[in-house]
C-alpha positions, 0 to 999 in steps of 0.5 A, a space after each residue: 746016954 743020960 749024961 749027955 741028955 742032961 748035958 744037952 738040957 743044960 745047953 738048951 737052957 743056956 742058948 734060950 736063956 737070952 731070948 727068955 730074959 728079953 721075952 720076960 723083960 718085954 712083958 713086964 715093961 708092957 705090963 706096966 704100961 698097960 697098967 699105967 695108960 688103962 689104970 688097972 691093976 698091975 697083975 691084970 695088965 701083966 696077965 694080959 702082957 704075958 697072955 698076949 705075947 704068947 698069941 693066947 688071947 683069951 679075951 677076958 682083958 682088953 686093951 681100953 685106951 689108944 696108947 695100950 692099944 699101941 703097946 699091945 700090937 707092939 708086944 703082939 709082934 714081938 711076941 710072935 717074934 721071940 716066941 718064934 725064935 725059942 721054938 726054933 732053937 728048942 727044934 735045933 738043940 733037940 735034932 743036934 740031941 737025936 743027932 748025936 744019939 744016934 
């Protein structure tokens, strides 16, 4: 039983790791852009990317000028997208786990 629970984990982290690459990649190119069209630090620009793509929204940073603003919405959409999309995988791998314990 915990041998296959483990093993299920492993194979949870494998599925989700493309998603979670593309996610992170997403967020530091957003990051730097964010950076770069408002010049603010790069750490308050990837706070903000990461905080945005995960449909957070504390509101304590915002986008200033027109291009951050473009890059947030785009980063708003793929957020929810990506985000979406490893919650669905992380549901199925669980029922497939409870499944096979059963």
């Amino acid at each position: 039983m915990f041998g296959e629970f483990i093993a299920a984990h492993l194979g949870l982290l494998y599925e989700l790791s493309g998603v979670i690459l593309i996610l992170v990649a997403v967020i530091a190119v957003s990051g730097a852009l964010i950076s770069r069209f408002d010049r603010i630090p790069l750490e308050d620009a990837i706070y903000f990317a990461f905080i945005t793509a995960f449909t957070v929204g504390f509101g304590d940073v915002a986008p200033r000028s027109r291009g951050a603003r473009v890059v947030t919405v785009i980063l708003a959409l793929f957020g929810l997208i990506l985000v979406g999309i490893t919650v669905a995988v992380a549901v199925h791998a669980l029922g497939i786990v409870l499944a096979a314990s059963s």
